[in-house]
N, C-alpha and C positions, 0 to 999 in steps of 0.2 A: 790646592790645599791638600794635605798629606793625612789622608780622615784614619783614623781606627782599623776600620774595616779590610782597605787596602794594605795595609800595615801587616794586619793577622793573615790576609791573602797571600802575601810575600815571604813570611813567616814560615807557613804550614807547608808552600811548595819550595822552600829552600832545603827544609832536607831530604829531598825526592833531589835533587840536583847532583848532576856529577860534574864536576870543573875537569877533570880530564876531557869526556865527550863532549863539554860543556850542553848538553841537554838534560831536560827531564826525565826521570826513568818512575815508572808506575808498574804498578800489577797489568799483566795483560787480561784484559776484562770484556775486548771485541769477540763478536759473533760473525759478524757481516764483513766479508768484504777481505780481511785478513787471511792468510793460508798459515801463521802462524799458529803454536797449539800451545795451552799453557803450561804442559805438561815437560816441553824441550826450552819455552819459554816463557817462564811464570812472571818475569820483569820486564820492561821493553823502554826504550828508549823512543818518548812520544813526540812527534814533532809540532804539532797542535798545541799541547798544553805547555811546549816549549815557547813559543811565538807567543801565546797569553801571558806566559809568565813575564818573556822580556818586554811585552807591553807594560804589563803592572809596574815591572821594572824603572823604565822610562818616567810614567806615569808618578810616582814615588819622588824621581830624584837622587842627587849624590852622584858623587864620582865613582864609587865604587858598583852602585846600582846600573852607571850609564855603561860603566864599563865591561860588566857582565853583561850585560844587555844585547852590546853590540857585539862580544864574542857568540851568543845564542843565536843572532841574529844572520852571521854568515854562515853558521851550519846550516840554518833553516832555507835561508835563498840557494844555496849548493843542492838541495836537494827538490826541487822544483824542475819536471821537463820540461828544458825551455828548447827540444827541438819542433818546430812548426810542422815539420813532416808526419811526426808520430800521433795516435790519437788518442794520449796521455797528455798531451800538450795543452802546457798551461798549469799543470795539476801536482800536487803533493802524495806521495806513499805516507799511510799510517805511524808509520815507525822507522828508524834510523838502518836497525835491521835488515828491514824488506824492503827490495826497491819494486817500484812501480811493474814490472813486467813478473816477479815473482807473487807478486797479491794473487787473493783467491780470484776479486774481482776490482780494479782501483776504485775508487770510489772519489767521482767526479764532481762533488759538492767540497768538496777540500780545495779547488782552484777558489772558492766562494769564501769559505773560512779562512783560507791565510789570507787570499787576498784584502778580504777587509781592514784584519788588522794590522796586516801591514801598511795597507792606506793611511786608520789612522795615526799611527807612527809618523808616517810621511808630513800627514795633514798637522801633526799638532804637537812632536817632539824632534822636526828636521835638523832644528838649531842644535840638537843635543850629540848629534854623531858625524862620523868622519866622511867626508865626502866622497869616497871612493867606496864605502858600506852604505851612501845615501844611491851612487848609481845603480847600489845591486837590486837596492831596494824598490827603486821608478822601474827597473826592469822586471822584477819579480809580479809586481800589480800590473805594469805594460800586457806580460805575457798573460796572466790572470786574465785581464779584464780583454782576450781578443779568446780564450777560453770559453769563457761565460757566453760569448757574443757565438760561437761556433755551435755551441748547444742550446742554445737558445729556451733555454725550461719555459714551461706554459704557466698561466697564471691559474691554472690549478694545484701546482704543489708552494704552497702559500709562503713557508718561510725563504726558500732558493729562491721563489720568483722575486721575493723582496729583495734579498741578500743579494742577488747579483742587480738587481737596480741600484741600489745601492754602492757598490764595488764599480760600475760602470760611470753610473752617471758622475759621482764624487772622482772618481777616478779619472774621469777626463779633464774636470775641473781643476785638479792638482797636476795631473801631466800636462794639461795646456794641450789634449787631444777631442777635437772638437765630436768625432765620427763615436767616442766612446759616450761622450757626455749626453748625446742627442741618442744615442740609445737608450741609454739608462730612462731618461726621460720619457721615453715611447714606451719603454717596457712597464716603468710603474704605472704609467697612462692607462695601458693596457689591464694589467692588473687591476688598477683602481676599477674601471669598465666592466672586467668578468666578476670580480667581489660584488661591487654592488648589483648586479645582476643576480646574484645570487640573493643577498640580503646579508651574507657572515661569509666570511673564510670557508674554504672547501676542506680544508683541512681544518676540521672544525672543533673545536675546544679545546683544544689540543693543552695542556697542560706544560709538557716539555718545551712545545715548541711555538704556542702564544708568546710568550713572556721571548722566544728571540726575534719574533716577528716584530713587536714592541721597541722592542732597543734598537732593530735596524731602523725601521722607520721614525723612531726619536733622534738619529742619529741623521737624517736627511731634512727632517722637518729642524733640527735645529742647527744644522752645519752647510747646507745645498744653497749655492747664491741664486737657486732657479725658483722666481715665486710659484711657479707653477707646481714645483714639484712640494715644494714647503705645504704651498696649499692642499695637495691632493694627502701628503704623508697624516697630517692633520685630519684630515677627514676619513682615512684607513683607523690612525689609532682611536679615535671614536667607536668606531665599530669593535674593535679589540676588546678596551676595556668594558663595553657595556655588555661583550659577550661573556670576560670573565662575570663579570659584579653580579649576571643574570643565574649564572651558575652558582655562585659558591652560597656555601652553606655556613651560616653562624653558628650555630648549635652544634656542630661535627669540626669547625674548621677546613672540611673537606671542598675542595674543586669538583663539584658534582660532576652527575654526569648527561650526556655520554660522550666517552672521546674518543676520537679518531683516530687519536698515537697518544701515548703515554709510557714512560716504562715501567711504571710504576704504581701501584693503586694507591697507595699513600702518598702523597705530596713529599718528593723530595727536597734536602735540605735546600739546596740552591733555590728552588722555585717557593719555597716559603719565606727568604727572603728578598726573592723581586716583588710577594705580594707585601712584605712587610716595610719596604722600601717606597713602592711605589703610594701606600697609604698613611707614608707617617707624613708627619707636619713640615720636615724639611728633609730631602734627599735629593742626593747629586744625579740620581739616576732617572729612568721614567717615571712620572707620576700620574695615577688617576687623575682623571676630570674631577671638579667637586662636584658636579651633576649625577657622576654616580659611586657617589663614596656612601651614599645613605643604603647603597645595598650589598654592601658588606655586615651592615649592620643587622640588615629586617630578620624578623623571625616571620614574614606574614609567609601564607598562602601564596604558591606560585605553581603556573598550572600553563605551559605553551609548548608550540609544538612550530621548526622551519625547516622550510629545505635547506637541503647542504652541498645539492649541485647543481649543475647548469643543465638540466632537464636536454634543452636542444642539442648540447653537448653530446651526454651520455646514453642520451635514448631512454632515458629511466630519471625517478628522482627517489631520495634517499629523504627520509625525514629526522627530522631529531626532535625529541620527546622530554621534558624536565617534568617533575612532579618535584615538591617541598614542601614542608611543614615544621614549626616549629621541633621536630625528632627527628626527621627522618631527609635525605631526598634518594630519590629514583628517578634513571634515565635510560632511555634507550632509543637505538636508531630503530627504524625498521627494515633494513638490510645490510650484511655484510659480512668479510670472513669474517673467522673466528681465530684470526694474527692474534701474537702475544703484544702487540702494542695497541690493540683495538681493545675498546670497553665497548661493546652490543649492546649490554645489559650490567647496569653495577648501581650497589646504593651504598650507602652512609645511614648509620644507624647512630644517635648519641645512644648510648647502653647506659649512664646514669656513670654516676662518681668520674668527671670528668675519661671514661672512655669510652673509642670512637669504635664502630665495629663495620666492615667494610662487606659486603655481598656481591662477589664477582659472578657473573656466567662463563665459566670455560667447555671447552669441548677438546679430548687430549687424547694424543695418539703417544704409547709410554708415556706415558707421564707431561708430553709438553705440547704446547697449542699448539692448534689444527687446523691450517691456512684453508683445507679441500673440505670444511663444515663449515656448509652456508647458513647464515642466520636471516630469521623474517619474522618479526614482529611489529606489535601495536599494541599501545599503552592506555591506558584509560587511568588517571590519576595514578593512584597506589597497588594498580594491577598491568598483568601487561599478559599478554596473550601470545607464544610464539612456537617456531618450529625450527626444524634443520633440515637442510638437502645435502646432499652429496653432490661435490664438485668433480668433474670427468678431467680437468685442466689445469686446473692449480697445485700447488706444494702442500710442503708437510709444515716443514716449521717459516717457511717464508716464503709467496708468492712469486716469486721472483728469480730467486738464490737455490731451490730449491726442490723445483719441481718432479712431481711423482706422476703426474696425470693421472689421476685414479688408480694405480697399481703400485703395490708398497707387500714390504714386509712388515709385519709387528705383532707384539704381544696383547697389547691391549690398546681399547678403543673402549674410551665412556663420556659421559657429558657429569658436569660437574656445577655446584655452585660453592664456590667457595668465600667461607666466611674467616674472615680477617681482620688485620686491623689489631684490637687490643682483643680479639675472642679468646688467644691465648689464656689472659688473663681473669678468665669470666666464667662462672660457671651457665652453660648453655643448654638447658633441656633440649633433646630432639626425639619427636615421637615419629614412627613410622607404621602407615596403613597402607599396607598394600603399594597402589605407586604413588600415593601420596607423604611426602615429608616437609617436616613442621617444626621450626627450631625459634627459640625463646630469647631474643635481644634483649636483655633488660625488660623493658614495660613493652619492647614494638617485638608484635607475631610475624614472623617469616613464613611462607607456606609453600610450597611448589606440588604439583601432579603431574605425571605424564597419562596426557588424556588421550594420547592416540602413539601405538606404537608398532611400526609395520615397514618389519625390513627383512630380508632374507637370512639376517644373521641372530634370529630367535628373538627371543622376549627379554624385553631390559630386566635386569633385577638394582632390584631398588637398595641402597646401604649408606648408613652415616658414620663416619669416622673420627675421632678427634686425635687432632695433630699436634706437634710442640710447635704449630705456628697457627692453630685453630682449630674447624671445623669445617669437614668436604661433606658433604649431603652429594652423594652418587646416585648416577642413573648407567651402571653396566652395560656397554653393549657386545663386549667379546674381553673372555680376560684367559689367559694361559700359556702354552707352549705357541713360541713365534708359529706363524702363518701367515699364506698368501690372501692378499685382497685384491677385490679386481671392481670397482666402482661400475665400470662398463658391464660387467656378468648378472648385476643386480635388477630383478623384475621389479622390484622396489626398494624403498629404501626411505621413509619419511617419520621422522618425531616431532609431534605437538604436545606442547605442556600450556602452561595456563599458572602463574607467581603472583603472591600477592605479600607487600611487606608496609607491616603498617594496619590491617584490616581486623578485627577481633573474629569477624562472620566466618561461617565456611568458604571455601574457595566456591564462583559458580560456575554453574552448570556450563558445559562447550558441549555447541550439537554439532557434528560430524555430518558434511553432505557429500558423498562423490559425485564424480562426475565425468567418467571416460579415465584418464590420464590425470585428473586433476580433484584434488580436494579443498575443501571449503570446511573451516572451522570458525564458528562463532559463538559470540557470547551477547544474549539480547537482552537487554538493562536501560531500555529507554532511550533515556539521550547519551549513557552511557556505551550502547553497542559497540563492539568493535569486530571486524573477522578479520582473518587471512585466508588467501587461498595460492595453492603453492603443488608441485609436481608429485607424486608419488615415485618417480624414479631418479639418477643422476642424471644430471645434463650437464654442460659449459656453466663456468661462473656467470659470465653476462647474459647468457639466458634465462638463470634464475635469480641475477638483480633486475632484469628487461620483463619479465612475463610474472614472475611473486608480484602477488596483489594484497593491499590489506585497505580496509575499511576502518576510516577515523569515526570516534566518537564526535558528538553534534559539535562540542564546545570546541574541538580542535577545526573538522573542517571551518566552521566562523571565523578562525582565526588566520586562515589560507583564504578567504573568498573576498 
């Protein structure tokens, strides 16, 4: 059926196309992984959104649709390493530009993305192309799917572990390769084993990357002739959508929080509508359970707290925290960096006349997140109680891509909450006392204090700013002429604050206990209590996800026992 939608898909990226390269050309928009710069090349020839488009293509129909399809389609298998010796092999370059050995770093979830959609090509528009573009293409997925099998990703990185289940197992079934098929099958096996062991996805809320976890596994649960694997895919997107339905907020339309990777604090267009798709009354694509479409709807009270990794795994466990009400929700983990695809700490305000006002926690070195500030918090409903370490191991702006191990140049270093969303648009009181700052959502009070500040690089100074895209409520902790930092030279180095959004009352009271090397911050409210307790110097990151402690309020631990 040739819907609308796919119509205006085909549409929008036909004039991004060029018929001489016959590829996609887009703004170059990559951070990761690229060595290209926008600055030498502000447009680039994508090979990804090329292979989507000739899917759409295909998909559509027409002779002329089949026929650019399959010119798109031989650039894109041409640029695939299909030598077995190299260890690229298997995998696609970015762009048409850069090849694989030129990248900053390849980026080997691309054998995962073409691969798929080229399968489904194979699987579901074979009849539509010429059979010498059909062998490039069983070989493109052949190579792919002995890729995927080489690197074998853990069922901790939740969308690749799918995606290549997916690519494998489907893949052997359409190559008529049995060694591929019985993989894929173990591997989602496997997956399905470490999720539920967990309770949710490890990669947990994930907003960008829910919704392709979803379509893989919609994509096996309804096309896999293996009932076992049909059965298990079924039983994965249960967990999916009930993790969305749990999170999202009526009242904001916002995908609460907390999330794990997002690139976005606002709900990007695409991912509003896979939620708008998968909740209408008829769609081609995934759809909700009707078990939990009523909680898209609630405005009630919601109030829990799960783990989000395999404890035995990690040596440590990571908790995630939701609070809601009909105005407001708030969420947060209680550890982890302070990456720009990570939310720690983020809420959603409705601010009244249909706009929504967003509360981020960032922590920025010039100006952009700071992989080597560790985050350690606890939530108690509408308040949450946390701190920062300093990382001796990790990056600046990416864990990985990036790394500074505690020693860097820069100008400034502060911690940040920033409000967004429509704040632009809103007039937002902010009063400031001392290290306490207090900004006016509409009808819901924001508050934050820093209640312990103690590092070798002086005293925070406290400042709120309004931007042409909001409101930053600052906590300074070095701002000027570049200079050397050295995480390792520091006798200490530790910030606790104490947020509340949503509460009319004063912020309360946090007693401060040392203890050697270690301090202890709490807040005692009954069955509301909650502490952390966390290093006063830099350590390693998995030190201080392994040894940071915090103590749940009564209502949450009942909900773990």
């Amino acid at each position: 059926m040739r819907s609308a939608e796919l119509a205006a898909r085909i549409k929008e990226t036909e004039t991004n196309y060029d018929a001489r390269v016959k590829l996609v050309r887009t703004p170059l928009t990559a951070t990761y992984h690229t060595a290209l710069k926008p600055d030498a090349h502000p447009f680039v020839y994508a090979l990804y959104p090329s292979t989507c488009y000739a899917y759409d293509l295909l998909q559509y129909g027409g002779e002329d649709y089949i026929r650019k399809a399959a010119a798109i389609l031989e650039v894109v298998t041409s640029c695939q390493d299909q030598d077995s010796t190299r260890a690229t092999y298997g995998v696609w370059p970015y762009f048409y530009e850069e090849t694989l050995d030129e990248m900053d770093r390849p980026d080997w979830n691309m054998a995962d993305f073409h691969g798929k959609k080229l399968l489904m090509i194979l699987k579901n528009n074979a009849q539509l192309l010429p059979q010498p573009l059909l062998s490039k293409l069983r070989d493109a997925v052949y190579h792919a799917c002995r890729a995927i099998m080489i690197r074998d990703v853990g069922p901790h990185y939740t969308n690749i572990a799918i995606m290549g289940a997916v690519v494998t197992l489907l893949g052997g079934e359409v190559l008529g390769k049995e060694e591929f098929r019985s993989y894929g099958e173990q591997r989602l096996r496997r997956f399905h084993a470490y999720t539920t062991g967990i309770g949710t996805f490890s990669e947990y809320n994930s907003p960008c990357y829910t919704p392709i976890a979803i379509e893989e596994l919609q994509v096996i649960y309804s096309q896999s002739s293996s009932a076992e694997a049909v059965e298990i895919a079924g039983q994965l997107l249960d967990i999916a959508w009930f993790m969305i339905g749990r999170h999202y907020h009526a009242a904001t339309g916002a995908w609460g929080g907390p999330h794990s990777r997002t690139y976005r604090t606002a709900l990007r267009p695409i991912e509003r509508e896979f939620l708008a798709n998968g909740l209408a009354i008829e769609s081609s694509g995934p759809r909700c359970p009707e078990k939990y479409r009523s909680l898209f709807d609630s405005s009630e009270e919601r109030y829990y707290t799960e783990p989000t990794v395999l404890a035995a795994e990690t040596g440590y466990q990571n908790y995630a925290t939701t609070y809601q009400n009909e105005a407001l929700t708030l969420g947060s983990f209680s550890s982890g960096s302070m990456w720009n695809q990570r939310r720690n700490l983020i809420g959603y305000v409705n601010a009244g006349d249909g706009k929504v006002v967003s509360v981020q926690l960032q922590f920025l070195k010039d100006g952009k997140d700071f992989c080597s500030a560790i985050f350690t918090g606890v939530q108690s409903r509408k308040q949450v109680l946390f701190s920062f370490n300093l990382a001796t191991d990790n990056g600046a702006w990416h864990q990985d891509l990036d790394i500074i191990n505690g020693r860097f140049r820069a100008e400034d270093l502060r911690i940040r909450l920033l409000i967004g969303g429509d704040a632009a648009a809103l007039d937002i009181p902010v009063v400031q006392d001392g290290a306490r700052l207090a900004a006016q959502l509409g009808a819901t009070a924001l508050q934050v204090e820093a209640v312990l500040d103690d590092s070798g690089y002086g005293p925070l100074s406290a400042q709120a700013e309004r931007t042409a895209d909001g409101v930053n409520l600052d906590y300074v902790i070095a701002s000027g002429e570049e200079r050397e930092f050295d995480f390792h030279a520091l006798d200490k180095a530790v910030w606790i604050f104490i947020l509340s959004l949503g509460e009319e009352q004063a912020l309360p009271a946090v007693t401060l206990k040392p203890d050697g090397m270690w301090l202890t911050a709490s807040v005692r409210k009954g069955d509301d209590s909650m502490a952390i307790t966390v290093p006063v110097v830099p350590r390693k990151t998995k030190e201080l996800y392994r040894d940071n402690r915090i103590q749940m309020p009564e209502a949450l631990k009942q909900q773990l026992s």
